[in-house]
Backbone as a chain_set.jsonl record, in Angstrom:
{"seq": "XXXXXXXXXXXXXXXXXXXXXXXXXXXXXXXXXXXXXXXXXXXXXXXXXXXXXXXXXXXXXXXXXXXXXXXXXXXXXXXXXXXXXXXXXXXXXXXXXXXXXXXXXXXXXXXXXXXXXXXXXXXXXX", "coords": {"N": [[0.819, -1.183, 0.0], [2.01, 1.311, 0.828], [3.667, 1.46, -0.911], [2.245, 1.66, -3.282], [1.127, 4.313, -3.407], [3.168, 5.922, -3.067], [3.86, 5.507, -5.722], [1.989, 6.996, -6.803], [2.545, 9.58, -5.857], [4.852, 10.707, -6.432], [4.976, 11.167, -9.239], [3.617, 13.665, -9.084], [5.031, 15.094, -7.556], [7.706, 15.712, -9.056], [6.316, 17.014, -11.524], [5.665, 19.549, -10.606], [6.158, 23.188, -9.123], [7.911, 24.305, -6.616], [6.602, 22.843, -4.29], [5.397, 21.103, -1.608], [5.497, 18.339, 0.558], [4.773, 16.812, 3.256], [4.597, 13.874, 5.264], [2.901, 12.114, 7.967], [2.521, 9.925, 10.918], [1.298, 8.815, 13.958], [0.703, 7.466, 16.439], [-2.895, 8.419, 17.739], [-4.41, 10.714, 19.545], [-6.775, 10.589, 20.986], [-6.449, 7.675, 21.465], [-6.893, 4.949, 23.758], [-4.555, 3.589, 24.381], [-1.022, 2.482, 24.092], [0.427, 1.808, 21.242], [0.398, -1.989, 19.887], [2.66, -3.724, 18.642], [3.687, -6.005, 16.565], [5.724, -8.245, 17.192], [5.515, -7.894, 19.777], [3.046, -9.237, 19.482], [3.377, -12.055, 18.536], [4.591, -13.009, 20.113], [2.895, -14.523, 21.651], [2.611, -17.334, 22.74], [0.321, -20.123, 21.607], [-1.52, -22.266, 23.803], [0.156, -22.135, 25.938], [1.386, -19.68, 27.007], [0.091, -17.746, 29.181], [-2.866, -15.497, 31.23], [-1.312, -13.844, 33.009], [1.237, -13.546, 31.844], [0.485, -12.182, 29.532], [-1.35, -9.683, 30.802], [1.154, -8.752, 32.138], [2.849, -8.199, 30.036], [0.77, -6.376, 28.359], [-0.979, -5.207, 29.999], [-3.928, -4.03, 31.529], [-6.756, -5.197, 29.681], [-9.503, -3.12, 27.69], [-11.899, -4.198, 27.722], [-13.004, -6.768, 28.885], [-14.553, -10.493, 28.761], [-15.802, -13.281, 30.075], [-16.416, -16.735, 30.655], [-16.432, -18.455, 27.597], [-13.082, -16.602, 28.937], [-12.073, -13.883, 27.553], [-9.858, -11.213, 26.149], [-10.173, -7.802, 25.54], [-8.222, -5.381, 23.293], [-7.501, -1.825, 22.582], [-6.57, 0.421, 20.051], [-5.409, 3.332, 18.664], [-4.728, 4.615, 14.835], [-3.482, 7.13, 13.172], [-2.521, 8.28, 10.431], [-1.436, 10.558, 8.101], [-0.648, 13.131, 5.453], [0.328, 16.071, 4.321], [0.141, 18.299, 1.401], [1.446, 21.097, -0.343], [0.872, 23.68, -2.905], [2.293, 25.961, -4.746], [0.852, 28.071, -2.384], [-2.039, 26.71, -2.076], [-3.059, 24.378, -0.714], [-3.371, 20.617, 0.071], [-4.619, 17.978, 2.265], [-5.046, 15.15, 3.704], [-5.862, 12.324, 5.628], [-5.493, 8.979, 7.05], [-6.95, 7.322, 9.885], [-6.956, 4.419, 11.355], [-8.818, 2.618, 13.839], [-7.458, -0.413, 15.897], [-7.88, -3.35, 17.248], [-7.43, -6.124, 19.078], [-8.128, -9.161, 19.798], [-7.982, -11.669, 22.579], [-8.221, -15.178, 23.703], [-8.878, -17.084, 25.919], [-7.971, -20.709, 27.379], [-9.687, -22.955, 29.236], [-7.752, -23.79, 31.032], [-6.657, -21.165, 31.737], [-4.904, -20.231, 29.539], [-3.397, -18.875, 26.476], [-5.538, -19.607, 23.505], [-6.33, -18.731, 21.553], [-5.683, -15.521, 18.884], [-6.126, -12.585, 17.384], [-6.158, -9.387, 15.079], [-7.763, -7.735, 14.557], [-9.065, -4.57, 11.808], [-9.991, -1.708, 11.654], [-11.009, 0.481, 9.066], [-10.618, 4.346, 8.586], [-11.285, 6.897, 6.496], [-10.564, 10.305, 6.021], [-10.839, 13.315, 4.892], [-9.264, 16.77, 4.143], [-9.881, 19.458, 2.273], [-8.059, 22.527, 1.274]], "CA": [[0.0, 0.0, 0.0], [2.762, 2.691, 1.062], [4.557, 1.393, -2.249], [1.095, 2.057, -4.28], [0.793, 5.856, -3.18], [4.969, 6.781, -3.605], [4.306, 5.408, -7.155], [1.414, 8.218, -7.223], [2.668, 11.048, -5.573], [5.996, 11.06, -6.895], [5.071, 12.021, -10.751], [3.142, 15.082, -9.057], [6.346, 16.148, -6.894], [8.359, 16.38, -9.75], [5.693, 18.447, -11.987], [5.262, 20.815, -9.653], [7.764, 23.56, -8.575], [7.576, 24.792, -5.143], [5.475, 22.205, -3.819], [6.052, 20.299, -0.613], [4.96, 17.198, 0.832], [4.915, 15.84, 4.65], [3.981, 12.285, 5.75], [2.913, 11.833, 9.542], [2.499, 8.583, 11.362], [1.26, 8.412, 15.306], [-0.54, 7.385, 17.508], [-3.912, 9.535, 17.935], [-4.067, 11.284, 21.103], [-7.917, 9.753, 21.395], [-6.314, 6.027, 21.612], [-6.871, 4.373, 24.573], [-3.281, 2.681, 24.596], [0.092, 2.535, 23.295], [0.281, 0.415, 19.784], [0.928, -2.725, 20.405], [3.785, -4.084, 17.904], [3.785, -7.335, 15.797], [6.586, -8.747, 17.83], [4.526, -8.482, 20.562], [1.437, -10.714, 19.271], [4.3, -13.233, 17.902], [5.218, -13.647, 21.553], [2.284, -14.934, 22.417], [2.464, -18.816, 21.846], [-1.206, -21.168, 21.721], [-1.466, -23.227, 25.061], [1.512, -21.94, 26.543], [1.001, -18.017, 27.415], [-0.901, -17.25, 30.509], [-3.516, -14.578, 31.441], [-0.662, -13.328, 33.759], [1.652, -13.292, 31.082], [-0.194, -11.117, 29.109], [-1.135, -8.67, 31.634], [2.426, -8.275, 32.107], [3.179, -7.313, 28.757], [0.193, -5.448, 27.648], [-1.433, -4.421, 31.289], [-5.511, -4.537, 32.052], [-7.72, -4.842, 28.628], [-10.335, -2.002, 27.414], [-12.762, -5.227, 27.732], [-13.084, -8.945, 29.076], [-15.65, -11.31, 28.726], [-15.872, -14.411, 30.764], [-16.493, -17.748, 29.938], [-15.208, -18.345, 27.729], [-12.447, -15.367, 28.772], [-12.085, -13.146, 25.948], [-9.476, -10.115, 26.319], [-10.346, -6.509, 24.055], [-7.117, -4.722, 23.633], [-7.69, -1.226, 21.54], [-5.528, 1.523, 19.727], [-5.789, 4.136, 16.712], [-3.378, 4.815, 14.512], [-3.547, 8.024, 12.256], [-1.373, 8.487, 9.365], [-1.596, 11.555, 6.888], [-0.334, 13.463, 4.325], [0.23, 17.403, 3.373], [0.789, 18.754, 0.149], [1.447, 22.651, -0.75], [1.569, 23.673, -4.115], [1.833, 27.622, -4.631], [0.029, 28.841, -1.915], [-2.778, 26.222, -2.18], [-2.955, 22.839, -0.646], [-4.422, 19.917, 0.567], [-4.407, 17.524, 3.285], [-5.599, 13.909, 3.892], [-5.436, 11.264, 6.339], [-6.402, 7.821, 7.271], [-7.411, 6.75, 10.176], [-7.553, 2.867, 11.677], [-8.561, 1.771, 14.716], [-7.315, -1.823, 15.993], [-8.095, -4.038, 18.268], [-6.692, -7.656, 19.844], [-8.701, -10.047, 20.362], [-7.329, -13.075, 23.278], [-9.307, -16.159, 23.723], [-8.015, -18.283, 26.405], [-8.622, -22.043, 27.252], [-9.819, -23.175, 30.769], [-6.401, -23.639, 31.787], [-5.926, -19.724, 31.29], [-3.262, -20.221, 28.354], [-4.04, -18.245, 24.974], [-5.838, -20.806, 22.937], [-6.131, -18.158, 19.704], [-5.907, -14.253, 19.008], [-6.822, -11.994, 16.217], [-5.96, -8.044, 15.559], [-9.079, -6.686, 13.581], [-9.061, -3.411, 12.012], [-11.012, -0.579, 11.163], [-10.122, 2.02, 8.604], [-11.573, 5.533, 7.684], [-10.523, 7.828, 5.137], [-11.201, 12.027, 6.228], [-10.005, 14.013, 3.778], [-9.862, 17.786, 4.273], [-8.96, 20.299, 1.144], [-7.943, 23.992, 1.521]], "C": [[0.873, 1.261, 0.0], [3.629, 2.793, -0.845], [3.662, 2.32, -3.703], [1.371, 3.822, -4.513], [2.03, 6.57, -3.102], [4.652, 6.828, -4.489], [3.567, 6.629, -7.662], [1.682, 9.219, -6.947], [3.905, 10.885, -5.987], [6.029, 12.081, -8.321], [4.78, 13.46, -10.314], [4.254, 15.494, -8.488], [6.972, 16.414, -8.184], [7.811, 17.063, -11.356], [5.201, 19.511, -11.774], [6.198, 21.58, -9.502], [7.113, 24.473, -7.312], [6.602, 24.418, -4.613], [6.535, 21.7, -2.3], [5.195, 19.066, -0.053], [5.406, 16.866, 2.065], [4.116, 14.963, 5.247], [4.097, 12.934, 7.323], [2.414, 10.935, 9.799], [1.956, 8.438, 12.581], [0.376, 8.069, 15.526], [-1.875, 8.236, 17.963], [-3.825, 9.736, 19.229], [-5.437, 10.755, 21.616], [-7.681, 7.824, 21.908], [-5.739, 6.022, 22.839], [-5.797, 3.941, 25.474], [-2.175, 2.94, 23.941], [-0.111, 1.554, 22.475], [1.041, -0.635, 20.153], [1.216, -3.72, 18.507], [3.32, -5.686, 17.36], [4.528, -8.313, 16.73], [6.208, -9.269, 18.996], [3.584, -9.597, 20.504], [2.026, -11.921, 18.967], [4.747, -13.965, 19.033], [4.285, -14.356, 22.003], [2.05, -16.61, 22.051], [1.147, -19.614, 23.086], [-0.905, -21.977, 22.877], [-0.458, -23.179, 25.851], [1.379, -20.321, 27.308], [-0.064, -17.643, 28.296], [-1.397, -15.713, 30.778], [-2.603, -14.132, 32.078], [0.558, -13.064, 32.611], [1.586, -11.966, 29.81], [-0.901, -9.927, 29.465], [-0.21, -7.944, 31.893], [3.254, -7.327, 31.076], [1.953, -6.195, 28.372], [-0.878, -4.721, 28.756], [-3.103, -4.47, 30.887], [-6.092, -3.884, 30.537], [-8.624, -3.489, 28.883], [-11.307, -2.842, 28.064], [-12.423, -6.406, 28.162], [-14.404, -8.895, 29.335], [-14.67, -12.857, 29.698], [-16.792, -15.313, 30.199], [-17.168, -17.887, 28.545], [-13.818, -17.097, 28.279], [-11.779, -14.77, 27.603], [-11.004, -11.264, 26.173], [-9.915, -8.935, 25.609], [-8.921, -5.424, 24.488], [-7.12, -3.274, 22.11], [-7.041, -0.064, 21.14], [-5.889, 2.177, 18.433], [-4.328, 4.601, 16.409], [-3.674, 5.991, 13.491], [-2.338, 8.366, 10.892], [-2.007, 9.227, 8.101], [-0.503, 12.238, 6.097], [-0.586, 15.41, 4.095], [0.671, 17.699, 2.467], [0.505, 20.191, -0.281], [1.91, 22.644, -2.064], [0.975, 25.335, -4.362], [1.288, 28.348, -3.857], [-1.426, 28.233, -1.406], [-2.258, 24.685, -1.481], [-3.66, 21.91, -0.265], [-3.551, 18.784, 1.263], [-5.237, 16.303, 3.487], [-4.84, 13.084, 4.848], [-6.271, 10.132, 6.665], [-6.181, 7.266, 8.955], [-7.683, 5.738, 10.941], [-7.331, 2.23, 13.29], [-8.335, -0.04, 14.624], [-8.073, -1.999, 17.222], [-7.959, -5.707, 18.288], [-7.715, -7.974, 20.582], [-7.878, -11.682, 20.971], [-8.01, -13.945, 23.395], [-8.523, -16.727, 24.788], [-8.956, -19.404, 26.829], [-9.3, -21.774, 29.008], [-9.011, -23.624, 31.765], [-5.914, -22.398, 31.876], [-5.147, -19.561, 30.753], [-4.458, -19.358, 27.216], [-4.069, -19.728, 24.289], [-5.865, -20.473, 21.31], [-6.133, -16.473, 20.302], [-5.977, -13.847, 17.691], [-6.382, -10.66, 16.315], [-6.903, -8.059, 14.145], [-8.318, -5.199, 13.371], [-10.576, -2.491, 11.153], [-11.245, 0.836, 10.558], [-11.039, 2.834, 8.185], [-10.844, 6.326, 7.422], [-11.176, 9.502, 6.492], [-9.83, 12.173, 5.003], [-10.571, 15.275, 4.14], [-9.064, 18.43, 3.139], [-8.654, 21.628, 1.739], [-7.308, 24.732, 0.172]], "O": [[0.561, 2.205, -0.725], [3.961, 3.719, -1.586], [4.04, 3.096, -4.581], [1.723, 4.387, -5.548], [1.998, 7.8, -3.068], [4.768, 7.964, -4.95], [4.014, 7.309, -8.586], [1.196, 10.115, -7.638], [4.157, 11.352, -4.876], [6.638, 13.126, -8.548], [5.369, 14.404, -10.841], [4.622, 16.545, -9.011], [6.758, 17.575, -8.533], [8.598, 17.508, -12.191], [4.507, 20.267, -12.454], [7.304, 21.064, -9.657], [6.064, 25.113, -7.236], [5.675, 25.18, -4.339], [7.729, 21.838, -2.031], [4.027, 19.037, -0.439], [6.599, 16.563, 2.074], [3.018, 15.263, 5.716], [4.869, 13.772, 7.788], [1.54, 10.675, 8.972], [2.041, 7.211, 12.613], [-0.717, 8.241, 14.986], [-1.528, 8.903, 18.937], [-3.209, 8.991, 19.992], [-5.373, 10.407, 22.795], [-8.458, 7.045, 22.462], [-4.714, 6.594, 23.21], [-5.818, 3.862, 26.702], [-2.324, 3.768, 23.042], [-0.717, 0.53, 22.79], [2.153, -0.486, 20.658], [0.432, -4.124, 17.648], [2.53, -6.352, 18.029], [3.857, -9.29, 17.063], [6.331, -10.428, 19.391], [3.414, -10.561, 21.251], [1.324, -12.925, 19.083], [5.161, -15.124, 19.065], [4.664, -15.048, 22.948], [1.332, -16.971, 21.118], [0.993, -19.702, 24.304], [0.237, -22.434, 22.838], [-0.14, -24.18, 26.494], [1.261, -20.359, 28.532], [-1.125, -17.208, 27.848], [-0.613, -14.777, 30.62], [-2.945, -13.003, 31.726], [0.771, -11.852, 32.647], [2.423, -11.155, 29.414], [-1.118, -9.103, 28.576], [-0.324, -6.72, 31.956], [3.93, -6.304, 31.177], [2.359, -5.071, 28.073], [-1.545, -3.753, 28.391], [-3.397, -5.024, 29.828], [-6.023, -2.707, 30.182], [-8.577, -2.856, 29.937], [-11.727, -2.335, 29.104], [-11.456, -7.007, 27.696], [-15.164, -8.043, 29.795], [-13.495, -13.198, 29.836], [-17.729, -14.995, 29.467], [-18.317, -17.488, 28.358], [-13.718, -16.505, 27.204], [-10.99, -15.346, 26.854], [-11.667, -10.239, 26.329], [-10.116, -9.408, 24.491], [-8.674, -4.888, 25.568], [-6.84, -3.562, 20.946], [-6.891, 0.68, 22.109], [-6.473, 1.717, 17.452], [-3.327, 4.845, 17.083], [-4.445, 5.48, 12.678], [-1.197, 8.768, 11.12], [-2.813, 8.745, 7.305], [0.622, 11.747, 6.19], [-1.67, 15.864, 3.73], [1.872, 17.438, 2.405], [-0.655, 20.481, -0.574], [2.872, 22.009, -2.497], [-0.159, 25.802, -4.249], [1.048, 29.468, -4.309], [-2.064, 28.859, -0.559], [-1.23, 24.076, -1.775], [-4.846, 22.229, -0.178], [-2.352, 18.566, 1.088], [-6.43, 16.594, 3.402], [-3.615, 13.046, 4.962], [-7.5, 10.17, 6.614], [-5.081, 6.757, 9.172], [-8.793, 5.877, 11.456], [-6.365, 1.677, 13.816], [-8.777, -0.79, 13.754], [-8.663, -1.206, 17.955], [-8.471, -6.386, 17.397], [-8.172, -7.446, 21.596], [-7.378, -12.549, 20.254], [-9.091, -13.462, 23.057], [-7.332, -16.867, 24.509], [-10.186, -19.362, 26.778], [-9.34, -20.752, 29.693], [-9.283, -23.828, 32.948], [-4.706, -22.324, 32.101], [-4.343, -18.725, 31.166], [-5.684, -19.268, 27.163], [-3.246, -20.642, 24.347], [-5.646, -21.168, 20.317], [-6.391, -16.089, 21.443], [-5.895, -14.704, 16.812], [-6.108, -10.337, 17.471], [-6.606, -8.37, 12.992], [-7.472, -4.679, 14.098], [-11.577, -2.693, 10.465], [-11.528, 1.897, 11.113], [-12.057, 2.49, 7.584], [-9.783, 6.546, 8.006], [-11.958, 9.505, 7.443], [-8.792, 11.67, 4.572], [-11.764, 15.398, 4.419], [-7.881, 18.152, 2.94], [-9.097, 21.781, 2.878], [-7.128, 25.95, 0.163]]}, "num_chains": 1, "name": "protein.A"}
């Protein structure tokens, strides 16, 4: 996807003159939590990884459900885009909350997990 949208905004940077372009990436200041990393969810191995385990690393869910126990772990991520060209510009960003879903067994081990997401476009011009 990031590859898709270089291949498009590149031709316009260089038919433009005195344009500019800045990417931004964080965390929204509305999210719940700090983003929780790939590396992280990779750590977590099936029938082996304990509700205490996972507390440890990622500290007290948004949500649990009981029986089965079901963790909700949730974060937004915003990532946009400005572009000035003469005096004129415009501005877009996307968007996507997540959220981690834990399942554990009745031994309290992770039995499965899941990271859903949920993307929305805003776009503002000027």
């Amino acid at each position: 996807m990031r590859v898709t949208r270089s291949l498009l905004l590149a031709p316009v940077l260089f038919l433009c003159s005195g344009c500019g372009l800045w990417v931004t990436y964080h965390l929204d200041p509305i999210s719940p939590r700090r983003e929780i990393d790939d590396q992280t969810v990779q750590s977590f191995i099936v029938g082996s990884t304990t509700i205490e385990d996972v507390l440890l690393r990622l500290g007290e869910p948004q949500d649990y459900y009981e029986a089965p126990t079901v963790f909700l772990y949730r974060w937004i991520l915003r990532k946009g885009f400005s572009f000035l060209l003469g005096g004129k510009g415009a501005s877009s960003s996307v968007t996507t909350e997540y959220t981690l879903h834990i399942l554990f067994d009745a031994q309290n081990k992770v039995a499965r997990y899941k990271i859903s997401s949920v993307i929305l476009w805003e776009s503002i011009r000027s």
